[in-house]
C-alpha positions, 0 to 999 in steps of 0.5 A, a space after each residue: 870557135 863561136 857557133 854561126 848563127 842559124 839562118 831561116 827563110 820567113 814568109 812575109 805573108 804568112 809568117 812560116 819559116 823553112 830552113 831552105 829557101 823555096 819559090 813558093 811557102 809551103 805553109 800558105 802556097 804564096 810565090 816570092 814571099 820567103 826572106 832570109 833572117 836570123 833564127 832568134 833562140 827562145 829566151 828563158 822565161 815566161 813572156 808566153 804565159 797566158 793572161 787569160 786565166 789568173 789559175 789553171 784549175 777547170 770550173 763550171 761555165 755557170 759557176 762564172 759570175 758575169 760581169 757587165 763591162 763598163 764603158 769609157 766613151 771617148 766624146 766623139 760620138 760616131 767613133 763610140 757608135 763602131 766600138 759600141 758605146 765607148 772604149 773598155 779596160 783591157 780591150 785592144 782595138 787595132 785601126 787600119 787604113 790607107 796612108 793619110 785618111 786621118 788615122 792619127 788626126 783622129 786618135 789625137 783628137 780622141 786622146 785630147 778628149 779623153 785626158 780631160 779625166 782620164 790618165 792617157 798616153 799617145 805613143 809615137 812611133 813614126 813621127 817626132 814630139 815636135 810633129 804630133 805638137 804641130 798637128 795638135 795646135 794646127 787641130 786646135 786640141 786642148 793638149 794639156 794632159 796628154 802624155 807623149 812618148 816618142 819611141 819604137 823600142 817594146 820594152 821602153 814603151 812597156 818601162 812607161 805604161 809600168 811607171 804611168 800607169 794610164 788608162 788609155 794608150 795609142 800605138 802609132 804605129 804597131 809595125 814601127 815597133 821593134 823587141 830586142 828579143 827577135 833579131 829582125 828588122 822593124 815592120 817584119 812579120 815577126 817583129 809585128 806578131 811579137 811587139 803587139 802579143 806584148 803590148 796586149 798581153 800588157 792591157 789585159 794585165 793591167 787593164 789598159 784600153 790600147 788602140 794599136 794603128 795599122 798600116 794597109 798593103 796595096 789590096 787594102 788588108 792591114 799589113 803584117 800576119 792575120 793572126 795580128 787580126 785574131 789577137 786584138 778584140 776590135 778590128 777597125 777600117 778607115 774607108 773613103 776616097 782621099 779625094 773627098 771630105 768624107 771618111 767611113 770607119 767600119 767594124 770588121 770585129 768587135 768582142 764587145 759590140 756589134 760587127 759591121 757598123 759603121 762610123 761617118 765622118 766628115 774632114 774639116 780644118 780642125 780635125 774630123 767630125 762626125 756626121 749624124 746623118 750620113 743619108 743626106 750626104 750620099 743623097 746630096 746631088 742625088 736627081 730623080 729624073 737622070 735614067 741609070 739612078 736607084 736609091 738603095 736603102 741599105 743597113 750598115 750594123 744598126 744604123 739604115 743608110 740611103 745610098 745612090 746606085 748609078 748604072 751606065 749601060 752602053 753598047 760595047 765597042 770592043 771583043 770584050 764588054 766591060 763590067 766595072 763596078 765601083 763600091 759593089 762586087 764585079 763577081 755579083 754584078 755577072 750574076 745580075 746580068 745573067 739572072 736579067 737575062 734568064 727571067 727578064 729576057 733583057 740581054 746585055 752580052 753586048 754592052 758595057 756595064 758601069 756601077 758606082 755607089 755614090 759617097 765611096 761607101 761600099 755595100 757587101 750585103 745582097 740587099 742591093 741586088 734589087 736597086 742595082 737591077 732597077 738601076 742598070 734596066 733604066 740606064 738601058 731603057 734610058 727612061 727614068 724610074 718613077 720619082 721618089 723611089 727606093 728600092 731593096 732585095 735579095 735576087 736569086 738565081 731563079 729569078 725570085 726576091 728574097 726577103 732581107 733583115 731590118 725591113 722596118 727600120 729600112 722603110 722608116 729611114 726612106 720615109 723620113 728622108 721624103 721618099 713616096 713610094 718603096 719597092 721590096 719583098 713580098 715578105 718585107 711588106 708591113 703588117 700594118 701599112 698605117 706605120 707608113 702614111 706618106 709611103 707607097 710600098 710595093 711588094 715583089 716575089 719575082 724579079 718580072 714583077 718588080 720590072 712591070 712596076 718599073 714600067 708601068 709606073 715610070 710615065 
C-alpha cells in the first residue's frame, strides 16, 4: 500500500513549518498565519551547491585580487543613479511596490534601451506576449531586440537563459513563478524562496544581470519571506501616491552601491522620465507667506532634496487630540511635542496635529526635526516664518540641536534654488561664510534659540 503523503503547517510569514497545527508560529510569534501543505522530499542532487566559491580551500583575504566591477548603464539615468552607476554581471536586484506604480512600464523601457547592444530577455509571468506587445508600442519602444518569454514554469525560465544566453534578464513576477520540485502552490512561501534561490544562483553563474519584481503586502514590505530580501544584492522600492505624475524609487540595499539614494520620476504618456531636479517639483506651490509651512533641506543618499513640511495645529475637539503625520514618523512627532513643551514652554496636549511632506516623499532621517518644529509653532502662532528660509537639524530630548552629515552640500542646494536665509546647527555652520554670499545662515545650539530667531525675525 502506497505510503500517504507527509503533511506539514508552513507559516505564510516566516516560512517555519511545524507538523501540527497551532494558532500562533512558534518560529516568529505571528496568530493565523500557518497553512497546511504537502512536505516535498529532498531530491537527490545538488541544486544547494554553493555558487559563491569556485573551490573550498581557505586563503588569505589579501592573497585576493580585487577586481573593479564594471558597469552596464541602462540609459535611464535616475535609475542608474539608485543602482549606483548601472547594472552588474551577476547582480540580482529585486524591485517592489504597489500594484500599478509602473514597475513593469519601467523595466520594459529599460530593457528596450538596453538590447540596442546588448543580448536581453523579459520574462512574463503575469501577463500574455500579446499584452507586454501592447504596452510596448502604446510606450513607443523600439522592441526590435527584445526577447519575450511568456512563462512561469523555473525550469523552462532556466531552459531558456541556458540556450540564449543574454546578459540582461527580468522576472516579472518572482511570485508568479513556480518549480516542479516543491508541491505548493505558486505565490507560497516556499515556492518564492525556492524559484529566486534558483534564478540567482543561475546570474552568479552565468553572470547574468537579473531584475526579479516584487509584489508588496498591505503594510507595503514585499511580499514572500525576508530572506528573499537577504538573498539578492539590490533591494529597490517604488514610492509615491498613484494619484500623482510623480514616482520615487529608493535603495534600501545595494552591494554594489550606495543604500538610501534615491530616484524621481516623473509618469507621461510615453512611459516614465526621470526628473533631474525633483526640488522644484516638491517646491512647485510652496508659499512663503502661508503660517504652518518649513522648508527642510533634507539628503536622499548623495543627492540634497528641498522639501515642503506643512504643519496644521488646531484646537481639539475630542477626548483624544489627534496626531496624524503624512511621510514623517507619528512616533517622532510625540517626541517633538513633548521636547516644545519641555524647553519651549508651548503646549499642545489640547490640539490637534497634522504633518504632510509635500510630493509623497517620505523623510525617515532626524534632520527634519528642526523644520517640523518651526513649522508646527508657526501654525500655532499663526504667523508665517520669515520669507526664504529653510531649515534643518536633529533635536534632542534636552532640547538642544544637534548637528547632521553633508551640511555643506544641504546649504549649496538652498542657495541655489533662491533661499535667503538658513537656519541649522551651530556645528553645521561654514568655516568660511564667503562659499555662501547670497545666504543668511544662522547657527543654533538650543531649541529656545532657534524659536527667538523665528520671532524675532517674522515681522
Amino acid at each position: 500500500m502506497a505510503k500517504a503523503p507527509k503533511t506539514v503547517y508552513q507559516c505564510s510569514e516566516c516560512g517555519g513549518t511545524t507538523l501540527k497545527w497551532q494558532g500562533k508560529c512558534p518560529h516568529c510569534g505571528e496568530w493565523n498565519t500557518l497553512q497546511e501543505s504537502l512536505a516535498a522530499p529532498e531530491p537527490k542532487n545538488t541544486r544547494f551547491q554553493s555558487w559563491a566559491a569556485d573551490s573550498a580551500h581557505v586563503q588569505a583575504l589579501s592573497e585576493v585580487t580585487a577586481i573593479e566591477i564594471p558597469r552596464q548603464p541602462t540609459g535611464i539615468g535616475e535609475l542608474d543613479r539608485v543602482l549606483g552607476g548601472g547594472l552588474v554581471n551577476g547582480a540580482v536586484i529585486l524591485l517592489g511596490g504597489d500594484p500599478g506604480i509602473g514597475k513593469s512600464t519601467l523595466l520594459l523601457q529599460t530593457i528596450a534601451m538596453m538590447a540596442a547592444d546588448r543580448k536581453v530577455l523579459y520574462v512574463s509571468g503575469e501577463e500574455s506576449a500579446q499584452q507586454v506587445a501592447l504596452r510596448a508600442q502604446r510606450l513607443g519602444l523600439q522592441s526590435d531586440g527584445v526577447d519575450l518569454l511568456a512563462e512561469i514554469r523555473i525550469e523552462a525560465i532556466q531552459t531558456a537563459l541556458k540556450q540564449h544566453e543574454p546578459a540582461v534578464v527580468v522576472i516579472d513576477s518572482i511570485q508568479t513563478m513556480y518549480s516542479d520540485q516543491i508541491t505548493s502552490a505558486p505565490g507560497s512561501v516556499s515556492q518564492v524562496r525556492e524559484c529566486a534561490a534558483q534564478l540567482t544562483r543561475m546570474a552568479k553563474q552565468m553572470g547574468i544581470a537579473m531584475i526579479l519584481v516584487g509584489h508588496v503586502t498591505k503594510d507595503g514590505a514585499i511580499a514572500g519571506p525576508r530572506v528573499l530580501e537577504h538573498m539578492v544584492d539590490t533591494v529597490l522600492y517604488f514610492e509615491g501616491d498613484q494619484h500623482s505624475n510623480y514616482r520615487m524609487i529608493r535603495a534600501i540595499k545595494n552591494r554594489f552601491g550606495a543604500a538610501n539614494e534615491l530616484g524621481v520620476f516623473a509618469m507621461t504618456e510615453h512611459g516614465l522620465k526621470g526628473v533631474s531636479n525633483p526640488s522644484a517639483i516638491f517646491l512647485a506651490s510652496y508659499r512663503d507667506d502661508v503660517p504652518g509651512s518649513c522648508v527642510l533641506v533634507t539628503q536622499e543618499g548623495s543627492r540634497p532634496l528641498l522639501v515642503e513640511i506643512q504643519a496644521l495645529v488646531d484646537d481639539a475637539h475630542g477626548f483624544t487630540p489627534k496626531r496624524l503625520t503624512v511621510g514623517l514618523e507619528q512616533n517622532r512627532l510625540a517626541m517633538l511635542l513633548a521636547v516644545l513643551n519641555r524647553h519651549a514652554g508651548i503646549a499642545c496636549f489640547d490640539q490637534d496635529v497634522f504633518l504632510n511632506a509635500v510630493g509623497g516623499v517620505k523623510i525617515n532621517e532626524p534632520a527634519a526635526d528642526l523644520a517640523i518644529i518651526l513649522a508646527m509653532l508657526s501654525s500655532f502662532r499663526n504667523r508665517p516664518l520669515p520669507e526664504k528660509m529653510v531649515a534643518f537639524g536633529e533635536i534632542g530630548l534636552s532640547g538642544e540641536v544637534r548637528p547632521v552629515a553633508r551640511g555643506q552640500e544641504r546649504l549649496k542646494e538652498a542657495e541655489k534654488l533662491g533661499f535667503k536665509r538658513a537656519i541649522v546647527p551651530y556645528a553645521n555652520l561654514p568655516r568660511n561664510r564667503k562659499d555662501f554670499p547670497g545666504l543668511q545662515i544662522d547657527g543654533v545650539s538650543s531649541l529656545q534659540e532657534a524659536v527667538e530667531i523665528c520671532r524675532n525675525g517674522d515681522g
